[in-house]
C-alpha positions as CSV (number, residue, x, y, z in Angstrom):
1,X,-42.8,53.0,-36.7
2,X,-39.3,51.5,-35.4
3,X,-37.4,49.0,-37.6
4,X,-37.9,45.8,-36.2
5,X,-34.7,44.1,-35.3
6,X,-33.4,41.4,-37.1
7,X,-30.3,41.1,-36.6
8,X,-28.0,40.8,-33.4
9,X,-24.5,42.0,-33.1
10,X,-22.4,39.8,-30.7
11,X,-19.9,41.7,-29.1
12,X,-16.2,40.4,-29.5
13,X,-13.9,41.3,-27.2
14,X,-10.2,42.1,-28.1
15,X,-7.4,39.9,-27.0
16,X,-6.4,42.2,-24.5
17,X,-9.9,42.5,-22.8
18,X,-10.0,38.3,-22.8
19,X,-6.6,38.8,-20.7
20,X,-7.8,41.3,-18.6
21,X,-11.1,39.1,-18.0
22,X,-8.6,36.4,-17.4
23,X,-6.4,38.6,-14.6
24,X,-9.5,39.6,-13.0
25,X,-10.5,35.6,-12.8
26,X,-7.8,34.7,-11.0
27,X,-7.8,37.5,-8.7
28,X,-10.9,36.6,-7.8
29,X,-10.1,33.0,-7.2
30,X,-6.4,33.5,-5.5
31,X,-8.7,36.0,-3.1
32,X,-11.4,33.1,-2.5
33,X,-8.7,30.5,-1.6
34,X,-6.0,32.4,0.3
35,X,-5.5,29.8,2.5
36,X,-5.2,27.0,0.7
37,X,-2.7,28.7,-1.8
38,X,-0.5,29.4,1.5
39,X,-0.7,26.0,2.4
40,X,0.1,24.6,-0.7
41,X,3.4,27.2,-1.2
42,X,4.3,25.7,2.1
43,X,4.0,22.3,1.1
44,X,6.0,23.4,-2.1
45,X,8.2,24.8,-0.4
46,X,9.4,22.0,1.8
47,X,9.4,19.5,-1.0
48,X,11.9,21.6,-2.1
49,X,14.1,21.9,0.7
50,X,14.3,18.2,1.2
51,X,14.7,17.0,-2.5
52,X,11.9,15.6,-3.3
53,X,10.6,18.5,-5.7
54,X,13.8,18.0,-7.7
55,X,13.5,14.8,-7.7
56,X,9.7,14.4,-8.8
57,X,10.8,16.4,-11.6
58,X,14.0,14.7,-12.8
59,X,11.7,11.2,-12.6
60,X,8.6,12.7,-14.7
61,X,11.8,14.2,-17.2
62,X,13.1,10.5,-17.6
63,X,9.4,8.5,-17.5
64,X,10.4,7.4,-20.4
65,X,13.8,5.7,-19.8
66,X,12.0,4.8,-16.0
67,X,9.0,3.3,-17.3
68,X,11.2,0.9,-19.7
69,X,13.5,0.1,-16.8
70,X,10.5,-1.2,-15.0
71,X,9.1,-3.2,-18.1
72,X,12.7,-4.7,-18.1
73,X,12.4,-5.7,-13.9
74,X,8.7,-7.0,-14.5
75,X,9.1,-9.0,-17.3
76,X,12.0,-10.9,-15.7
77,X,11.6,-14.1,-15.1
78,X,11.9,-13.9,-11.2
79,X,9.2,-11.0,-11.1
80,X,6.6,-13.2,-12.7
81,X,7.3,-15.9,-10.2
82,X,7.4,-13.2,-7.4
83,X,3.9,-11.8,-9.0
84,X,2.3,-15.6,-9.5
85,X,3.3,-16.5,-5.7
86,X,2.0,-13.3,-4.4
87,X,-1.6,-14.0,-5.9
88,X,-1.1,-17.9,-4.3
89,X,-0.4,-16.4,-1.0
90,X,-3.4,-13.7,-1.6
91,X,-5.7,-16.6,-3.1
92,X,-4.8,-19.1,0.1
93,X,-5.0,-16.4,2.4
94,X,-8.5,-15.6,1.6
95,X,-9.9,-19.3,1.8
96,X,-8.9,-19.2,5.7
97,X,-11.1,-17.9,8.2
98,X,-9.5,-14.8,9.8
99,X,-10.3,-15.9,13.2
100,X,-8.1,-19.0,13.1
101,X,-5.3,-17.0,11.3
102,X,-5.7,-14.3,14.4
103,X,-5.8,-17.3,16.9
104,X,-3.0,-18.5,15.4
105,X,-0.9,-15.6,15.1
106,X,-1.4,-14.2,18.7
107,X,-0.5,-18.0,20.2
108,X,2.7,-18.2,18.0
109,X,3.3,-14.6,19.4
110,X,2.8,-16.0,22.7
111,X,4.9,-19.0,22.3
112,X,7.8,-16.7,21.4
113,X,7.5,-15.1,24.3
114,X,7.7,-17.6,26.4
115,X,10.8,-19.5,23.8
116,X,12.2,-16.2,25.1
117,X,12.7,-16.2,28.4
118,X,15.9,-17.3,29.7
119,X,15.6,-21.4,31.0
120,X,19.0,-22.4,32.3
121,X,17.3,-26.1,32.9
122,X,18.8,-28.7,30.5
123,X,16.6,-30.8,28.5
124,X,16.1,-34.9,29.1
125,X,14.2,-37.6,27.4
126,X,12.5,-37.7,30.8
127,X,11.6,-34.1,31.1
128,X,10.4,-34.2,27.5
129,X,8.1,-37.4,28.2
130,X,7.2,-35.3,31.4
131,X,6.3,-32.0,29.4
132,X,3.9,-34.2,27.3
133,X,1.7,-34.1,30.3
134,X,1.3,-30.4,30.3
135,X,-2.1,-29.9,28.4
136,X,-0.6,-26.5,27.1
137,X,2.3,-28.7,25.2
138,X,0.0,-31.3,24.4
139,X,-2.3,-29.4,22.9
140,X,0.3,-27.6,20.6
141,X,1.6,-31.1,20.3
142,X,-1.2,-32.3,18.9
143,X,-2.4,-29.1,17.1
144,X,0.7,-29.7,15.1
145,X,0.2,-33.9,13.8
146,X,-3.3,-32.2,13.0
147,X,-1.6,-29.8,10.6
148,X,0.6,-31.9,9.3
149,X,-2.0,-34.8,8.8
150,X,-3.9,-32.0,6.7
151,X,-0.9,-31.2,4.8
152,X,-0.2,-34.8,4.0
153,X,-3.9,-34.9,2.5
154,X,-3.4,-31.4,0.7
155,X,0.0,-32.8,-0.9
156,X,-2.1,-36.0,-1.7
157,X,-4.3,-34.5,-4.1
């Protein structure tokens, strides 16, 4: 009767067989993905052309001097208040409806417009007691002691 086995021999491969396994990998994959290779050598290729390769490369060479430049520029003073009134605007921005701020953008665009368009008439007390009765001015008119009534309160507290 046969020996039973006990014992396995793993086969090792040499280092030039693990490069050769290695080659054949990436012949493989450069096969499966043709394409994309070409597209991305194109890509490469045009970033180089206009700069921006060389440029990507002298930035990630210096991330060290860039990245304490910018440290510098943020911890200023100037960039806090920048960052601080940013996250005000943000913070008020979000507390308004965005209908009203859409209303109220496309009427302001509107009213430019019309500030616009060339109006050779001159301007009297009269004419400006007159344009009171215009329900367009009025309404702006009054849209406007409403906002400012508001603000009063706001400031108030």
């Amino acid at each position: 009767m046969a020996e039973p086995i006990s014992f396995i021999k793993k086969r090792e491969l040499s280092e030039e067989e693990l490069k050769q396994q290695s080659l054949d990998q990436l012949k493989d994959s450069i096969a499966e993905h043709e394409l994309a290779i070409e597209k991305a050598m194109a890509v490469l290729g045009e970033l180089y052309g206009s700069g921006i390769l060389e440029a990507a490369e002298s930035m990630l060479k210096a991330k060290a001097k860039i990245a304490e430049i910018a440290l510098h520029q943020v911890n200023r003073p100037e960039m806090t208040n920048m960052i601080n009134n940013g996250l005000a605007a943000v913070g008020a921005l979000s507390a308004i409806d965005p209908d009203q701020t859409t209303k109220l953008l496309s009427s302001v665009a509107k009213g430019l417009e019309e500030a616009n368009e060339p109006h050779d008439k001159k301007l009297s007390v009269f004419s400006l007691m007159s344009a009171l009765k215009d329900p367009d001015v009025n309404r702006a008119i009054g849209f406007g002691l409403r906002f400012l009534k508001g603000m009063g309160k706001g400031l108030g507290e």
